[in-house]
C-alpha positions in Angstrom: -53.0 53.5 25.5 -53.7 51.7 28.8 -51.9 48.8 30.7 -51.8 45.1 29.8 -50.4 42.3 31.9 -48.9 38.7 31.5 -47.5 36.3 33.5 -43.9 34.7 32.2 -41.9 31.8 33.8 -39.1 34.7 35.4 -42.3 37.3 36.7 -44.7 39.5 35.5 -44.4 42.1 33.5 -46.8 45.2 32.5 -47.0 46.1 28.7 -49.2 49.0 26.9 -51.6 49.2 23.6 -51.3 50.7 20.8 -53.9 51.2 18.1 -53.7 50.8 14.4 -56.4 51.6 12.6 -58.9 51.0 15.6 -57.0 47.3 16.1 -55.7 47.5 19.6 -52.2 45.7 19.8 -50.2 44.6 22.8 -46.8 45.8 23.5 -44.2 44.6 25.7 -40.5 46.0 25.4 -37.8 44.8 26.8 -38.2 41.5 27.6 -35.4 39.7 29.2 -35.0 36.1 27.4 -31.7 35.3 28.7 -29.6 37.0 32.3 -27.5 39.6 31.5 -23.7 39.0 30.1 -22.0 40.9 32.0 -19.3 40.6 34.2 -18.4 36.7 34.4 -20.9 36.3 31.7 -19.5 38.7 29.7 -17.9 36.5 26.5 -20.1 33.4 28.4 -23.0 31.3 26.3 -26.2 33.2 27.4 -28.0 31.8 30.7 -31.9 31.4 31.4 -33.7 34.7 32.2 -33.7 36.0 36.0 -36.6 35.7 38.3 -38.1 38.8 39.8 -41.1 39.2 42.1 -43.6 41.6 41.6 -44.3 43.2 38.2 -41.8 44.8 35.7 -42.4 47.5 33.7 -42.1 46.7 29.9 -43.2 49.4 28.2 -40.4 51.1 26.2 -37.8 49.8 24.3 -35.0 47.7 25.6 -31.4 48.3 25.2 -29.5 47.1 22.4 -25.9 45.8 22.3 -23.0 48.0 22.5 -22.2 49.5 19.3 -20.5 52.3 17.5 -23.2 55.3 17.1 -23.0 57.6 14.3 -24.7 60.6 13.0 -23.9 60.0 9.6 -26.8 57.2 8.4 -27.1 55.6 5.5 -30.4 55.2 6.0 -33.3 56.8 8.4 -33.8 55.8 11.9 -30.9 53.5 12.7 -29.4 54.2 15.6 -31.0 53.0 19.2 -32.1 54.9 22.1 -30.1 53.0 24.5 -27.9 50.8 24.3 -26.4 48.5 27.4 -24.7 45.0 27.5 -27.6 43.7 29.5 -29.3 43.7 26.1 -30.5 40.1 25.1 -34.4 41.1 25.2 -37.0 40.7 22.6 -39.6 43.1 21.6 -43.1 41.4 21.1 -46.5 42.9 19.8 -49.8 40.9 19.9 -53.1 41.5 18.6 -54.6 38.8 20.6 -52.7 37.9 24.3 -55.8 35.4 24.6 -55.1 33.6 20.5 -52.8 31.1 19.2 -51.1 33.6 16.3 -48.7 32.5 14.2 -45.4 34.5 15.4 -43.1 36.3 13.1 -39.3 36.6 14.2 -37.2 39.8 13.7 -33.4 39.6 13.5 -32.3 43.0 13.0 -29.1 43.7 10.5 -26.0 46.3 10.8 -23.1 44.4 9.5 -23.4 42.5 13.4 -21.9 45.4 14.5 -25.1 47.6 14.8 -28.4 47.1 14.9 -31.6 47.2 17.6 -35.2 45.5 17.3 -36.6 47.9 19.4 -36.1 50.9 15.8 -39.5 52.6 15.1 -39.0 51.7 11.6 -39.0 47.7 13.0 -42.3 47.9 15.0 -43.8 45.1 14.5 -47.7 47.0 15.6 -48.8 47.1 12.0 -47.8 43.3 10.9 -49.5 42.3 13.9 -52.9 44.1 13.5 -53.1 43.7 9.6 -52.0 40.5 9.7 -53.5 38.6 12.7 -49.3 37.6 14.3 -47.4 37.9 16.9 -44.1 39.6 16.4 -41.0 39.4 18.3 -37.8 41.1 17.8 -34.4 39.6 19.0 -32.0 42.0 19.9 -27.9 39.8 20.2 -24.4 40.8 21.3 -23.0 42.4 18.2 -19.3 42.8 17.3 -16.4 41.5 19.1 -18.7 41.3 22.3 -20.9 38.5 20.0 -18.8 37.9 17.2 -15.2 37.2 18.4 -13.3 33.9 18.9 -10.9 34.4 21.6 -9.2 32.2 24.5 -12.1 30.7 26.3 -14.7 32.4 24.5 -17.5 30.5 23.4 -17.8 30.6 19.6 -20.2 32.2 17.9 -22.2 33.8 20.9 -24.2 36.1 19.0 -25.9 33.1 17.4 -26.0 31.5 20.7 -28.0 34.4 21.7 -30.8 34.1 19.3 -31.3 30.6 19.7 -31.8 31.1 23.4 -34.2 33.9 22.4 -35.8 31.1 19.8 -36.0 29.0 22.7 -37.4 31.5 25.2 -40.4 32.0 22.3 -41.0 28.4 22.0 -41.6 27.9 25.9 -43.2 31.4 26.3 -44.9 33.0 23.4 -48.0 31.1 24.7 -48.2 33.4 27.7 -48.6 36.2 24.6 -51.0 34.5 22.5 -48.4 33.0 20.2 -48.3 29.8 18.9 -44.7 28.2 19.5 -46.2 25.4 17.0 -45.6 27.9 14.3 -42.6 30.5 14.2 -41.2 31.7 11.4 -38.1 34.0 11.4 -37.5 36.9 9.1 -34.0 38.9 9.1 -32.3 41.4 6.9 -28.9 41.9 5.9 -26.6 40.6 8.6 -29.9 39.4 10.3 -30.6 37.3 7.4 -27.3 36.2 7.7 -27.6 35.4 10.8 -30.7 33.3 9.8 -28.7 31.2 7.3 -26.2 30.1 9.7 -29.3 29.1 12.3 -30.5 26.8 9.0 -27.1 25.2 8.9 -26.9 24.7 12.6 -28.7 21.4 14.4 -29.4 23.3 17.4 -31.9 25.7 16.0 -34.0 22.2 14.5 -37.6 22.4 16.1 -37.6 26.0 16.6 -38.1 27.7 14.0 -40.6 26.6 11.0 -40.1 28.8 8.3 -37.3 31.2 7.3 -37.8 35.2 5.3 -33.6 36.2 4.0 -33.6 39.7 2.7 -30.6 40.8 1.5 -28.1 38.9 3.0 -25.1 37.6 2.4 -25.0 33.9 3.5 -21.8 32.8 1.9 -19.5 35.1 3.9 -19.2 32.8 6.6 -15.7 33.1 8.7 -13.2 30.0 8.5 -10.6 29.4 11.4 -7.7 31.2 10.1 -10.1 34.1 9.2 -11.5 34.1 12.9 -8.1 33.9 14.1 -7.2 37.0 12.1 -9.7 39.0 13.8 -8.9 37.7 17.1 -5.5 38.8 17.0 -5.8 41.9 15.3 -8.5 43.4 17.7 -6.9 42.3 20.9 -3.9 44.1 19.2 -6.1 47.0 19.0 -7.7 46.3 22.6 -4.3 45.8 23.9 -4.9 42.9 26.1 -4.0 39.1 25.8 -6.4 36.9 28.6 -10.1 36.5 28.8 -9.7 38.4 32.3 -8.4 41.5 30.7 -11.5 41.2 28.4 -13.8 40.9 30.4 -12.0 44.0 32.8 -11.9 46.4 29.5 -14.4 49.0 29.5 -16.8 49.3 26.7 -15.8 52.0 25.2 -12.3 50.3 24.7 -13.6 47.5 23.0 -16.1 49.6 20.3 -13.0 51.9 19.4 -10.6 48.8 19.0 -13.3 47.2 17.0 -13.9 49.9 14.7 -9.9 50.1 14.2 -9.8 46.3 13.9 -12.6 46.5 11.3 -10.6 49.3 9.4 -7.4 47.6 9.0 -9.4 44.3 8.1 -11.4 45.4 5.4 -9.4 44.4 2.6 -8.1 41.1 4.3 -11.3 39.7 5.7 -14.1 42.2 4.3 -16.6 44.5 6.0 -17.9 42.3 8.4 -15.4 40.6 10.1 -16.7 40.1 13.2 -18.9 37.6 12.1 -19.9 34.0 12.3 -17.6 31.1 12.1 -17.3 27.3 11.4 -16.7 26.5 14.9 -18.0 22.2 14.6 -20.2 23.0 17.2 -23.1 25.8 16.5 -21.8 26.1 12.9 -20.5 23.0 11.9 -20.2 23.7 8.5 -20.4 27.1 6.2 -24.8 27.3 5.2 -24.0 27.3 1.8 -21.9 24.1 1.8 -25.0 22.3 3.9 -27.3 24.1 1.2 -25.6 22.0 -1.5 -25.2 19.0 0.5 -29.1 19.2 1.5 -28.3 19.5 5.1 -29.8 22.6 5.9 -32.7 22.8 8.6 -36.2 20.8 6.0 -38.5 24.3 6.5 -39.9 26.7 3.9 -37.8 29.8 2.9 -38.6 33.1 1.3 -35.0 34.3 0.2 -34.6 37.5 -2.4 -32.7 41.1 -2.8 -33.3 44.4 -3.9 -32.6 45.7 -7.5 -29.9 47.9 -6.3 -27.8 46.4 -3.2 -24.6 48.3 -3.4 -25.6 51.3 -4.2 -26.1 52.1 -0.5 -22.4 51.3 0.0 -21.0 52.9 -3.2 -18.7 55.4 -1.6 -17.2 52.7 0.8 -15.8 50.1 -1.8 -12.5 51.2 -3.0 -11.7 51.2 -6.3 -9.3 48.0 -6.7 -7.7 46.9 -10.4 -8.7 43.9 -12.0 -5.6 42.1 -10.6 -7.0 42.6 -6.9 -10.8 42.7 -7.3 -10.7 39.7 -9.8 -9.7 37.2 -6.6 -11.7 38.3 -3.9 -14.8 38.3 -6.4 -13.6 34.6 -7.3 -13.0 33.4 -3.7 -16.8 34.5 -3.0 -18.0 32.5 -5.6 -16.0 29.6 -4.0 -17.8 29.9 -1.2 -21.0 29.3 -3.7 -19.4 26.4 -4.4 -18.6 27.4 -8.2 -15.2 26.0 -8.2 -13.7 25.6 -11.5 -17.0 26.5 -12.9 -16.6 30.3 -12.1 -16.3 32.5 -14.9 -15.3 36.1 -13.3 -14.5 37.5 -16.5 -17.6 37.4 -18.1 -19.6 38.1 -14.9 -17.8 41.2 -14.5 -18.5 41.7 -18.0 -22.2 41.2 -17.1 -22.2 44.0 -14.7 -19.9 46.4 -16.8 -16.9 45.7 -15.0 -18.8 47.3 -11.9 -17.1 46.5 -8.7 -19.8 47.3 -6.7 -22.5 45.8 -8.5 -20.2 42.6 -8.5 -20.1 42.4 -5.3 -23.7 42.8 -4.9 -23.8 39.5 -7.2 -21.5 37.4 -5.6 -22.7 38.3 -1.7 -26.5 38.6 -2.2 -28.5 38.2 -5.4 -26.5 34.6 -6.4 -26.2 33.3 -3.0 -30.1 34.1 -2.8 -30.4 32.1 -5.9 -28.5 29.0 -4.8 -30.1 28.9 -1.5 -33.9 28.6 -3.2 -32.5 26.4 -5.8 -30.8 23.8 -3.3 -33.8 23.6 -1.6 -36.2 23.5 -4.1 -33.7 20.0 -5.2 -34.1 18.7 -2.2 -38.1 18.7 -2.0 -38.6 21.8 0.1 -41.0 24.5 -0.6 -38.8 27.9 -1.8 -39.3 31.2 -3.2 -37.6 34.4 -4.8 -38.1 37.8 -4.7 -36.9 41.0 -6.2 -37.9 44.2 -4.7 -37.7 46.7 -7.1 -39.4 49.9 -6.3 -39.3 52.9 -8.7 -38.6 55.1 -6.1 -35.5 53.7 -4.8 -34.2 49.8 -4.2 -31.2 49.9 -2.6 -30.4 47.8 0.5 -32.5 48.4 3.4 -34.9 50.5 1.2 -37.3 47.7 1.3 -37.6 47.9 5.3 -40.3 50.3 6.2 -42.7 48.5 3.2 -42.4 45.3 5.5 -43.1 46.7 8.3 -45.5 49.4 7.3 -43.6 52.1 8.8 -43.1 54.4 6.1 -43.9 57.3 8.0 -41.1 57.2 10.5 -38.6 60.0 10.1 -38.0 60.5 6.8 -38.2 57.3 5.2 -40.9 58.3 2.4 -38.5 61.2 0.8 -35.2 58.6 1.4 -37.3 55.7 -0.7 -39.5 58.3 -3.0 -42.5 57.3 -1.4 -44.0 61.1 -0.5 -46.3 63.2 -2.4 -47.2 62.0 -5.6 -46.3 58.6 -4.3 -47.8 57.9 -0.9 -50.1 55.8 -2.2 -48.5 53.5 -4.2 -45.9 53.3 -2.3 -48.6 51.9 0.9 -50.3 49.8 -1.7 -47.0 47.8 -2.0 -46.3 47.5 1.2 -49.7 45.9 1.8 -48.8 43.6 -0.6 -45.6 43.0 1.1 -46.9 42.7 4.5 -50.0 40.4 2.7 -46.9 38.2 1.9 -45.1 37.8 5.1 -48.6 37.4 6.8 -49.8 34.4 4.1 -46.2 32.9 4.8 -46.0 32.8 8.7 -49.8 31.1 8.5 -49.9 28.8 5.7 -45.8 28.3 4.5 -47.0 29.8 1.3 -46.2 33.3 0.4 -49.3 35.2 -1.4 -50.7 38.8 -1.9 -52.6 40.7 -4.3 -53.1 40.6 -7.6 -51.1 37.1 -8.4 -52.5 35.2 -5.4 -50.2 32.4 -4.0 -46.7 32.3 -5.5 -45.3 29.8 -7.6 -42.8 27.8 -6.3 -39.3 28.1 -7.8 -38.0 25.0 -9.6 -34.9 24.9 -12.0 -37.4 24.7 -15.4 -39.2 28.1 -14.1 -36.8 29.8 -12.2 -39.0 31.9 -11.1 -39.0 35.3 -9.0 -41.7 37.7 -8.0 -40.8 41.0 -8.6 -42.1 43.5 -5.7 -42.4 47.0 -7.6 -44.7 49.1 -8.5 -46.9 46.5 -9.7 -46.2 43.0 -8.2 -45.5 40.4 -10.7 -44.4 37.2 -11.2 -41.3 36.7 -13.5 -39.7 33.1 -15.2 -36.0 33.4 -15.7 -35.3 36.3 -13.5 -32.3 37.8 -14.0 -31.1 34.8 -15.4 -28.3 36.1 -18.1 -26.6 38.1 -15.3 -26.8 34.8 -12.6 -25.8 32.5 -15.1 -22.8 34.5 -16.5 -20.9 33.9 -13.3 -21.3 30.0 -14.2 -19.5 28.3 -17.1 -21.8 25.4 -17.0 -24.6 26.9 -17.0 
């Protein structure tokens, strides 16, 4: 490991190397893309970077946003080193500061309430050796500090963060040996999320060029009254009433009264309510809706699931009677736009009158489905996935494949990928990693042993199933998606 230097627009900052595999890869944590919000720009849109003379040191992690910390994961290696409101910094490994890479885009997940780009599990080292990128990694304001809709608070500054951060790459990434002419973002769970709202949003049009959704939930987009909700019920918590008082509150005040807002807003609004909103401005109307209009951002997408969502979130899902879970499945499926169409009955029927896995339906697997279809309509270049490991797929289990970190803390035993296994279990992730690296280049996802994917169209339908063996199958899952669907 030895020092590395490059020259920004704010100063100059000194990175490390790491090797994989005898491939040498720049580092450089930390990196400050917008001034810190805090104080007066605590609740404010983000601003341009500061200037500094001299060198910074940007060789370890940066912070990431305020949020609660727990010892009780659901899965390995979640929770940050540090975390600090002057957090809107990317992470960013390059094999080549002197190319013109492609650059893959992390958005992390955790419900935008937790979550870091700076995780060993998200370390972009391997994707960047194997596959010839650069990868950045956005870390946002998270929570109410990103995510809540209060008097004089911009709207939806979370978002607001990562298309600063989008914008920062596009006039910097150079200096890294990036190509700005070629970005393609990749998020999971709420960072997927997160990615589908940046498609329905104007501002984010020339930044980004291609778009990876794993696992998320794009149809859960907040309207007014729902943001309104929140607002009141965690300054209730927070006990304050002006943006003053905010932006006075200590942090630890506003994590707890999150937490206890989230809590008594689970069954009302669901378990992300600190979310993004419809605000006719960043989000001017929910991604799903500009989906079916054909108004989302013309670029490539790579959307899919895992086999097993909920499973992960089992014990957190209470057990609710027909009369109660029946509406809030149906009023997800309005959100897909299924109106009249929607046939609860016999999609809970599909799913054995499973709650959970109902949920996983109407929040990830469909929405996936009508995203890549819409497009597809539209002209636009769109694929599905499955990933469907024997040794576990539930949500997040598909994270350290991608990123080839299988050997960080005890990942390999959580996804059944140890002894016995380890080698299929790195063979896929090639694969994986083969896919996200033919994507960023060429807008055309490809890996071993299929070659290039098909495209999905309404005839095929088809899905390529990431398992044991990688396949390509027509119809996936087709009697299940279409049982939520009278017409279809």
């Amino acid at each position: 490991m030895g020092e590395i230097r490059v020259v920004t627009s704010s100063g100059a900052l000194v990175g490390t190397t790491v090797d994989i595999d005898e491939t040498p890869v720049a580092y450089f944590g930390g990196v400050s893309y917008a001034a810190p919000p805090v104080g007066d720009l605590r609740f404010a849109a983000p601003q341009p970077p500061n200037v500094w003379e001299g060198e910074r040191l940007a060789n370890t992690a940066g912070p990431a946003a305020p949020q609660p910390l727990s010892d009780d994961e659901l899965v390995p290696d979640m929770a940050p080193a540090t975390t600090s409101e002057a957090c809107l910094n990317a992470e960013i490994w390059s094999a080549d500061l002197d190319g013109e890479a492609p650059v893959l885009v992390w958005i992390p997940g955790g419900r935008f309430q937790i979550g870091a780009a700076g995780l060993a599990t998200y370390s972009g080292a391997r994707l960047a050796a194997e596959q010839n990128l650069v990868v950045v990694g956005l870390n946002y304001r998270l929570g109410a500090l990103g995510f809540m809709n209060g008097p004089g608070i911009a709207t939806n500054l979370g978002l607001r963060d990562l298309l600063a951060g989008l914008a920062w790459i596009h006039e910097q990434i150079a200096n890294f040996g990036g190509d700005p002419r070629r970005v393609v973002v990749f998020g999971e769970s709420a960072g997927a999320g997160a990615i589908a709202h940046l498609l329905a949003s104007p501002a984010a049009d020339g930044l980004l060029h291609g778009a990876v959704l794993a696992s998320g939930a794009p149809g859960s987009t907040l309207d007014a009254a729902q943001a309104d909700l929140v607002t009141t019920t965690f300054l209730d918590a927070l006990g304050v009433e002006t943006l003053d008082e905010l932006r006075a509150a200590a942090v630890d005040d506003i994590l707890a009264a999150q937490t206890n807002a989230a809590d008594e807003l689970l069954l009302s609004v669901g378990m992300m309510p600190f979310h993004p909103v419809v605000d006719g401005d960043i989000v001017p109307i929910p991604p799903m809706q500009a989906a079916r209009e054909g108004s989302l951002l013309n670029v490539a997408m790579l959307v899919g699931s895992t086999q097993h969502e909920m499973e992960l979130f089992r014990d957190a899902v209470p057990e609710l009677p027909p009369e109660f879970a029946h509406p809030m499945i149906e009023a997800k499926l309005a959100a897909l736009g299924y109106g009249d169409d929607a046939d609860v009955e016999a999609g809970f029927a599909a799913v054995g009158h499973d709650l959970v896995e109902a949920i996983a339906y109407s929040d990830i697997h469909l929405p996936a489905f009508e995203l890549v279809a819409c497009q597809t309509r539209r002209g636009v270049d769109a694929w599905r996935y499955r990933f469907d490991w024997s040794g576990g797929a539930s949500h997040a289990y598909d994270l350290p494949f991608w990123f080839g970190t299988l050997d960080v803390a005890n990942w390999r035993d959580v996804v059944g990928a140890g002894e016995g296994r380890a080698s299929e279990a790195d063979r896929l992730g090639r694969r994986m990693r083969d896919t996200l690296g033919s994507f960023v280049r060429d807008l055309v996802p490809s890996c071993d042993p299929i070659g290039s994917w098909p495209c999905y169209t309404d005839e095929r339908r088809t899905a390529t199933v990431l398992a044991d063996d990688v396949s390509i199958d027509s119809d996936h899952d087709g009697q299940r998606i279409r049982s939520w669907r009278s017409d279809k």
